[in-house]
N, C-alpha and C positions, 0 to 999 in steps of 0.2 A: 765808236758807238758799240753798243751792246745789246743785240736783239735776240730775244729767247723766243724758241719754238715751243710750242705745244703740241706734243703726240703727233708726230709729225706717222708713225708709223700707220694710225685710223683716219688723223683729219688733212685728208688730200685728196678727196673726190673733188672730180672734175680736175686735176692738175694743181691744185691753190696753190702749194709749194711753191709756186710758178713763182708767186709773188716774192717770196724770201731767193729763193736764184736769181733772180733780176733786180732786186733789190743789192745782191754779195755783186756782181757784177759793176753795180750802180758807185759803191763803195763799197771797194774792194780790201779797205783796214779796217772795217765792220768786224764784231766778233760774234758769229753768228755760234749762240747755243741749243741744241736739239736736246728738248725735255722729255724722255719717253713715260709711259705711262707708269714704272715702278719706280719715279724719282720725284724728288722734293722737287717743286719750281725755287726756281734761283729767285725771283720778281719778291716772292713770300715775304725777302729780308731786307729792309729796307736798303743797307746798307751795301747792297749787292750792284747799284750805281745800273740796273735794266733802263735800258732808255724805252723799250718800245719791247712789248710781248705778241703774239702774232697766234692765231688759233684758224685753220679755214675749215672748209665745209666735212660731214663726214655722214656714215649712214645714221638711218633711224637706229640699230642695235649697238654701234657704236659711240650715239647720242648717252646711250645708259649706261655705256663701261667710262666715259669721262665724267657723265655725271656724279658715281658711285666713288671715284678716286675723288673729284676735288670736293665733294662732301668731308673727306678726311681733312681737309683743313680750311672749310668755308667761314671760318670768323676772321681767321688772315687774311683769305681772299678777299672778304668786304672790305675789310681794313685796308687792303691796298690798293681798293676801286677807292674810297673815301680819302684817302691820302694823294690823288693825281698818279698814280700809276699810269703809263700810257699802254691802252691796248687795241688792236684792232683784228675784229673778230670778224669773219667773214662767212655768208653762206648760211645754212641750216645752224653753225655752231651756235649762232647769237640765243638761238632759244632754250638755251641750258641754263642762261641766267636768269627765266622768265619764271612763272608762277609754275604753271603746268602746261602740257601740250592733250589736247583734248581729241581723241583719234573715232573718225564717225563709226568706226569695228569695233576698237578695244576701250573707247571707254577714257578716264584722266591717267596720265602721269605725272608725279611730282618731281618735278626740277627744281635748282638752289634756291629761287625767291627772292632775288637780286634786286632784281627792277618791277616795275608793276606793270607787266605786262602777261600775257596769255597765247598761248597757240591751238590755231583750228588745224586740224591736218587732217587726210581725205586722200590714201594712197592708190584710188581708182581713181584720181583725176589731178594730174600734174602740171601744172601753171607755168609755159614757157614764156618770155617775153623778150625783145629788146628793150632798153633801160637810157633817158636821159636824165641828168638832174643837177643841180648844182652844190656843191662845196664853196660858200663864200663864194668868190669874183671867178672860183675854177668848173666849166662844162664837164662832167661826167659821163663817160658812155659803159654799159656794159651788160652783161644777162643775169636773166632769172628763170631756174629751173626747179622747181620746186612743186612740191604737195602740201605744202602748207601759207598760210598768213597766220600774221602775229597781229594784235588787237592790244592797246594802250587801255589800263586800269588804272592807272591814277598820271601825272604827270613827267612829259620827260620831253628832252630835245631832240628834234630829229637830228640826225647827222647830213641824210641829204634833203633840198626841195626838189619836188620830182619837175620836168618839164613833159616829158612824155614818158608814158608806161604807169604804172602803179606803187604807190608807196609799201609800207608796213602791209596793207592789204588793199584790196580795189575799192575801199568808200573811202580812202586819205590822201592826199597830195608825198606827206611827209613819210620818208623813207630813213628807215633804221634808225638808230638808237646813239646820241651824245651825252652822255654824263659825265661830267668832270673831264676826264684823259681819258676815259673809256668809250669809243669807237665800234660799235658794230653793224652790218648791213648783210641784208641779201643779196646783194650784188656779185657776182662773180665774175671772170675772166681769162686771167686773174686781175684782178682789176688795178694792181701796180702796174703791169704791161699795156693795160691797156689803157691806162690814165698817168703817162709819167710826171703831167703837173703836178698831179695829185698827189703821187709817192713824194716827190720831192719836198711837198707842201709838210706831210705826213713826219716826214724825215726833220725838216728843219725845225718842225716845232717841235720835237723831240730833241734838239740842240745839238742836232749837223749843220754841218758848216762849206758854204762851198759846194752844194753836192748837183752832180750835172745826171743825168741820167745815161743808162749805158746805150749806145747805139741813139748816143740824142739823133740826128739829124730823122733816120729811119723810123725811131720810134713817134716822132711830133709828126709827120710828115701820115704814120698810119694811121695817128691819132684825132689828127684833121681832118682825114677823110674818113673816118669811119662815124666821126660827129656831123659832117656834111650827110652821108648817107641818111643815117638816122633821123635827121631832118628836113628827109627832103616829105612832102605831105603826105601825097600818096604809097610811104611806106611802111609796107605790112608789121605789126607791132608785134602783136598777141597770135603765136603757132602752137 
Protein backbone atom coordinates (compact mmCIF):
# COMPACT_ATOMS: atom_id res chain seq x y z
CA UNK A 1 0.00 0.00 0.00
CA UNK A 2 0.82 3.67 -0.63
CA UNK A 3 -0.28 6.23 1.85
CA UNK A 4 0.87 10.00 1.42
CA UNK A 5 1.07 12.54 4.18
CA UNK A 6 0.16 15.85 4.03
CA UNK A 7 2.28 18.65 5.57
CA UNK A 8 2.98 16.54 8.04
CA UNK A 9 5.40 19.43 9.37
CA UNK A 10 1.96 22.02 10.37
CA UNK A 11 -0.90 19.27 10.46
CA UNK A 12 -0.22 17.40 13.68
CA UNK A 13 -1.96 19.31 16.43
CA UNK A 14 -3.02 17.26 19.07
CA UNK A 15 -0.57 14.18 17.92
CA UNK A 16 -2.77 13.18 14.49
CA UNK A 17 0.36 11.58 13.12
CA UNK A 18 -0.50 9.19 15.57
CA UNK A 19 -2.81 7.85 13.09
CA UNK A 20 -0.02 7.24 10.10
CA UNK A 21 2.40 5.52 13.11
CA UNK A 22 0.01 3.20 14.04
CA UNK A 23 -1.23 2.62 10.90
CA UNK A 24 3.11 1.76 9.59
CA UNK A 25 2.93 -0.41 12.55
CA UNK A 26 -0.33 -1.94 11.48
CA UNK A 27 1.32 -2.68 8.02
CA UNK A 28 4.41 -2.56 8.30
CA UNK A 29 5.32 -2.99 3.86
CA UNK A 30 3.08 0.11 3.77
CA UNK A 31 5.01 2.94 1.78
CA UNK A 32 4.34 5.69 3.77
CA UNK A 33 5.13 9.08 1.80
CA UNK A 34 5.62 12.59 3.79
CA UNK A 35 4.42 15.54 1.42
CA UNK A 36 5.91 18.77 2.96
CA UNK A 37 4.57 21.96 2.13
CA UNK A 38 7.27 22.97 -0.99
CA UNK A 39 6.22 19.57 -2.88
CA UNK A 40 3.93 18.45 -5.65
CA UNK A 41 1.43 15.89 -3.94
CA UNK A 42 2.19 12.56 -5.49
CA UNK A 43 -2.06 11.59 -5.29
CA UNK A 44 -2.15 14.94 -8.06
CA UNK A 45 -1.10 12.04 -10.83
CA UNK A 46 -3.18 9.66 -11.35
CA UNK A 47 -0.98 7.17 -12.29
CA UNK A 48 0.94 7.45 -9.05
CA UNK A 49 -1.19 4.13 -7.79
CA UNK A 50 -1.99 6.53 -3.65
CA UNK A 51 -4.19 4.25 -2.08
CA UNK A 52 -5.20 6.56 0.72
CA UNK A 53 -3.87 10.44 1.37
CA UNK A 54 -4.05 11.43 5.11
CA UNK A 55 -4.24 15.34 6.10
CA UNK A 56 -4.98 15.82 10.27
CA UNK A 57 -5.71 18.60 12.43
CA UNK A 58 -3.52 22.01 12.44
CA UNK A 59 -3.72 25.78 13.71
CA UNK A 60 -6.07 28.42 12.44
CA UNK A 61 -2.65 30.27 10.68
CA UNK A 62 -1.57 27.22 9.46
CA UNK A 63 -5.26 26.58 8.02
CA UNK A 64 -4.00 29.66 5.49
CA UNK A 65 -0.42 28.58 4.58
CA UNK A 66 -2.09 24.99 3.33
CA UNK A 67 -4.89 26.72 1.90
CA UNK A 68 -2.48 29.15 -0.15
CA UNK A 69 -0.17 26.07 -1.47
CA UNK A 70 -3.13 23.75 -2.64
CA UNK A 71 -4.81 26.60 -4.35
CA UNK A 72 -1.73 26.21 -6.77
CA UNK A 73 -3.11 23.29 -8.09
CA UNK A 74 -6.89 23.19 -6.98
CA UNK A 75 -8.38 22.03 -10.49
CA UNK A 76 -6.15 18.66 -10.03
CA UNK A 77 -7.22 18.59 -6.53
CA UNK A 78 -11.07 18.51 -7.51
CA UNK A 79 -10.17 16.24 -10.28
CA UNK A 80 -8.80 13.80 -7.92
CA UNK A 81 -11.78 14.10 -5.35
CA UNK A 82 -14.05 13.38 -8.52
CA UNK A 83 -12.15 10.57 -9.74
CA UNK A 84 -12.29 8.24 -6.11
CA UNK A 85 -9.14 9.39 -4.80
CA UNK A 86 -9.29 8.06 -1.20
CA UNK A 87 -8.65 10.68 1.52
CA UNK A 88 -9.12 10.96 5.05
CA UNK A 89 -8.92 14.24 6.60
CA UNK A 90 -9.08 14.69 10.16
CA UNK A 91 -9.80 17.59 12.70
CA UNK A 92 -10.04 21.36 11.93
CA UNK A 93 -8.12 20.30 8.37
CA UNK A 94 -11.71 19.32 6.92
CA UNK A 95 -12.68 22.93 6.63
CA UNK A 96 -10.06 24.02 3.86
CA UNK A 97 -12.28 22.37 1.51
CA UNK A 98 -15.51 24.30 2.59
CA UNK A 99 -16.71 27.61 1.34
CA UNK A 100 -15.29 30.03 3.91
CA UNK A 101 -14.86 29.93 7.64
CA UNK A 102 -16.74 32.97 9.04
CA UNK A 103 -14.62 34.09 12.41
CA UNK A 104 -17.26 36.25 15.05
CA UNK A 105 -13.54 38.90 15.31
CA UNK A 106 -12.23 38.90 11.88
CA UNK A 107 -15.01 38.59 9.81
CA UNK A 108 -15.07 35.62 6.16
CA UNK A 109 -12.24 33.76 4.86
CA UNK A 110 -12.14 32.23 1.64
CA UNK A 111 -11.10 28.48 1.37
CA UNK A 112 -11.05 26.16 -1.93
CA UNK A 113 -14.89 25.61 -2.46
CA UNK A 114 -14.85 22.04 -2.65
CA UNK A 115 -17.79 21.02 -0.93
CA UNK A 116 -20.88 23.02 0.11
CA UNK A 117 -20.32 23.63 3.23
CA UNK A 118 -19.43 26.62 5.71
CA UNK A 119 -17.47 27.38 9.03
CA UNK A 120 -18.75 29.33 12.11
CA UNK A 121 -15.54 29.81 14.31
CA UNK A 122 -15.65 31.82 17.91
CA UNK A 123 -11.92 31.55 19.37
CA UNK A 124 -13.35 32.72 22.88
CA UNK A 125 -15.19 29.67 23.16
CA UNK A 126 -13.78 26.20 22.33
CA UNK A 127 -16.17 23.12 22.08
CA UNK A 128 -14.72 20.00 23.89
CA UNK A 129 -16.59 16.72 23.83
CA UNK A 130 -16.51 12.98 24.02
CA UNK A 131 -17.80 11.58 20.69
CA UNK A 132 -19.98 8.22 19.82
CA UNK A 133 -21.13 7.36 16.40
CA UNK A 134 -21.32 4.93 13.72
CA UNK A 135 -19.37 3.97 10.42
CA UNK A 136 -21.65 1.24 8.86
CA UNK A 137 -22.09 -1.87 11.27
CA UNK A 138 -18.49 -0.08 13.14
CA UNK A 139 -18.95 1.90 17.05
CA UNK A 140 -16.79 4.91 16.86
CA UNK A 141 -15.46 6.50 19.82
CA UNK A 142 -13.26 9.63 20.00
CA UNK A 143 -12.85 13.77 20.78
CA UNK A 144 -13.68 16.90 19.79
CA UNK A 145 -11.71 19.97 20.51
CA UNK A 146 -12.42 22.64 18.70
CA UNK A 147 -13.66 26.50 18.20
CA UNK A 148 -15.54 25.98 15.51
CA UNK A 149 -18.84 24.02 13.63
CA UNK A 150 -19.24 23.46 10.07
CA UNK A 151 -22.90 24.09 8.61
CA UNK A 152 -24.04 22.01 5.20
CA UNK A 153 -25.03 24.41 1.95
CA UNK A 154 -26.16 22.27 -0.24
CA UNK A 155 -25.94 18.40 -0.17
CA UNK A 156 -23.48 15.78 1.03
CA UNK A 157 -23.04 12.39 2.99
CA UNK A 158 -22.10 12.36 6.43
CA UNK A 159 -19.27 10.09 7.07
CA UNK A 160 -20.47 9.36 10.54
CA UNK A 161 -24.19 8.95 12.41
CA UNK A 162 -23.62 10.42 15.74
CA UNK A 163 -24.98 8.20 18.78
CA UNK A 164 -23.78 10.59 21.41
CA UNK A 165 -22.17 14.05 21.19
CA UNK A 166 -22.66 16.38 18.27
CA UNK A 167 -22.34 16.18 14.57
CA UNK A 168 -20.99 18.63 11.93
CA UNK A 169 -22.44 21.12 14.59
CA UNK A 170 -24.97 20.90 17.70
CA UNK A 171 -28.61 21.16 15.53
CA UNK A 172 -27.36 17.59 13.37
CA UNK A 173 -27.03 14.10 14.15
CA UNK A 174 -24.57 13.63 11.06
CA UNK A 175 -20.95 14.12 11.54
CA UNK A 176 -18.31 14.97 8.81
CA UNK A 177 -18.09 14.79 5.47
CA UNK A 178 -18.40 11.40 2.65
CA UNK A 179 -18.12 12.14 -0.93
CA UNK A 180 -17.10 9.75 -3.31
CA UNK A 181 -13.43 8.27 -1.44
CA UNK A 182 -13.16 11.40 0.10
CA UNK A 183 -13.54 11.02 4.17
CA UNK A 184 -13.25 13.89 6.51
CA UNK A 185 -14.29 14.44 10.34
CA UNK A 186 -13.87 16.28 13.52
CA UNK A 187 -13.01 13.56 15.33
CA UNK A 188 -9.78 13.24 16.86
CA UNK A 189 -7.65 10.93 18.91
CA UNK A 190 -6.11 9.76 16.87
CA UNK A 191 -8.85 8.13 15.97
CA UNK A 192 -6.94 5.00 14.02
CA UNK A 193 -5.70 4.24 17.71
CA UNK A 194 -8.52 4.61 19.02
CA UNK A 195 -11.03 2.95 16.44
CA UNK A 196 -8.64 0.00 14.98
CA UNK A 197 -12.02 -1.42 13.32
CA UNK A 198 -12.34 1.40 11.72
CA UNK A 199 -8.68 1.78 10.50
CA UNK A 200 -8.75 -1.52 9.37
CA UNK A 201 -12.21 -0.98 7.62
CA UNK A 202 -10.50 2.31 6.14
CA UNK A 203 -7.44 0.25 5.08
CA UNK A 204 -9.28 -2.59 3.32
CA UNK A 205 -11.33 -0.57 1.26
CA UNK A 206 -8.51 1.07 0.02
CA UNK A 207 -7.43 -2.50 -1.26
CA UNK A 208 -5.37 -3.99 1.90
CA UNK A 209 -5.34 -7.29 2.33
CA UNK A 210 -5.20 -9.24 5.46
CA UNK A 211 -4.54 -6.33 7.63
CA UNK A 212 -4.75 -7.03 11.54
CA UNK A 213 -4.09 -4.12 13.63
CA UNK A 214 -0.82 -3.49 15.56
CA UNK A 215 -1.00 -4.62 19.35
CA UNK A 216 -4.61 -6.19 18.25
CA UNK A 217 -5.43 -7.86 21.53
CA UNK A 218 -4.50 -4.51 23.69
CA UNK A 219 -5.80 -2.21 21.25
CA UNK A 220 -9.82 -4.06 20.85
CA UNK A 221 -9.45 -4.78 24.56
CA UNK A 222 -8.95 -0.42 25.10
CA UNK A 223 -11.41 -0.03 22.56
CA UNK A 224 -14.12 -1.89 24.17
CA UNK A 225 -13.84 -0.36 27.14
CA UNK A 226 -13.50 3.13 26.36
CA UNK A 227 -17.01 2.58 24.01
CA UNK A 228 -18.51 0.90 27.35
CA UNK A 229 -17.33 4.06 29.28
CA UNK A 230 -18.77 6.34 26.95
CA UNK A 231 -21.86 4.72 27.21
CA UNK A 232 -22.47 4.21 30.20
CA UNK A 233 -25.68 7.20 30.99
CA UNK A 234 -24.59 9.18 33.33
CA UNK A 235 -21.39 10.19 31.62
CA UNK A 236 -20.36 13.61 31.36
CA UNK A 237 -20.20 14.53 27.61
CA UNK A 238 -19.63 18.17 26.75
CA UNK A 239 -16.37 19.85 29.17
Amino acid sequence: MKIEVLYPEVANLYGELGNIKYLQLSVPDAEIIETALNERPRFLDEDSHIDLVYMGTMTESAQIVVRDVMKEFLPELKQAIERGQRMLITGNALEIFGTRVHDVETGDTEFLDILPFHTERDLMHRYNSLYIGKYEDISIVGYKSQFTHSYADGKFEPLFQTVRGCGLNPDVMEEGIHYKNFMATYIIGPIFVLNPKFMVRVLEEAGGKDIHPAYEKAAMEAYEERLAEYSEPDRGFIY
